[in-house]
N, C-alpha and C positions, 0 to 999 in steps of 0.2 A: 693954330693947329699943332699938334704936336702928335710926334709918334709912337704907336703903341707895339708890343709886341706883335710877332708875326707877318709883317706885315702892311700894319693897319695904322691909318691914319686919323687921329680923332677929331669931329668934324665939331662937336658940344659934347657937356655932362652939365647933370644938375641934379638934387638930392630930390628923391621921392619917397613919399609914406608909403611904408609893408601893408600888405594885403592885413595883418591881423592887427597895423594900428588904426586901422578906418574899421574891423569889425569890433574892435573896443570903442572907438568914438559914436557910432554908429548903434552900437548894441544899450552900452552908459545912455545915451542921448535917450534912449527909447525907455530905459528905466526910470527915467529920471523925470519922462515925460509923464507916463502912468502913477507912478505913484504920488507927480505931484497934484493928479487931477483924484487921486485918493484920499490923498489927505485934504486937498478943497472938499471931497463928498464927506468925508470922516467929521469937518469942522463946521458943515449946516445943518446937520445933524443937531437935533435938543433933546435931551441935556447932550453935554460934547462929554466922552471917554476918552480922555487926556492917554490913556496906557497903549488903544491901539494911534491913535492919532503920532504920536512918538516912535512908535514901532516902522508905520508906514514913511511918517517923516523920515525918520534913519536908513531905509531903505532907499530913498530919494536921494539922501547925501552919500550914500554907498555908489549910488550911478554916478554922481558927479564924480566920487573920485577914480572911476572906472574912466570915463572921459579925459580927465586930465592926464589921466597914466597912460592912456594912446596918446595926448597930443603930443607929449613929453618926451616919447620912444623915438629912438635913434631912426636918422633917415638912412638910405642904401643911395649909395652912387650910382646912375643911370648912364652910359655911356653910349652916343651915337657915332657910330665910327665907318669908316670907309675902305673897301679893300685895294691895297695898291697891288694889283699884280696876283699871284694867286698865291691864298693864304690855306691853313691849315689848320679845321676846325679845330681838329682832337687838340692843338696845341693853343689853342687859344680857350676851348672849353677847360683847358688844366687852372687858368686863372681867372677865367670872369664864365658869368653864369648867362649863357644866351638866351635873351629874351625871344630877340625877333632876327632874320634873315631876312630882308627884302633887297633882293639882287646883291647888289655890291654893297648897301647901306646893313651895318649890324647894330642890333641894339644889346646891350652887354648891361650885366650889373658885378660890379664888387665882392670880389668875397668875404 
């Protein structure tokens, strides 16, 4: 445990995924999903048209890199911390960004 500003005493931290790198993993995933069951319907097709088939494929490798560019994005430190004594939001909101308040338990991220 070591001590934080204000106060506060840190009970854990640990790194967590941004809200917008799970809607890029999540969003990719689903592109990648679609267009690869487009390009399976593109390829049963007779005769096969190699021009859209490539089009939709590329579109499918477009999600996947959409996917790896959230996996790959920076995580935010998550801090759960404890108040010894009475502390003082405003000065603790000036360096970490308050998630949660539950009683004496804060949850805090990084700026």
């Amino acid at each position: 445990m070591t001590e934080l500003t204000g106060g506060l005493i840190q009970m854990n931290s640990h790194m967590v995924v941004t809200n917008l790198a799970n809607f890029l993993i999540v969003g990719g995933a689903f592109i990648v999903g679609v267009f690869i069951i487009g390009t399976i319907l593109l390829l049963m097709d007779r005769p096969i048209n190699w021009k859209y088939v490539a089009i939709v494929a590329s579109i499918a490798a477009i999600g996947g890199v959409i996917v790896l560019y959230g996996a790959n994005m920076p995580r935010i430190k998550e801090i759960h911390a404890c108040a010894d004594g009475q502390v003082s939001i405003e000065q603790i909101g000036v360096r970490y960004d308050i998630v949660k308040i539950d009683g004496k338990e804060l949850t805090l991220r990084e700026r």
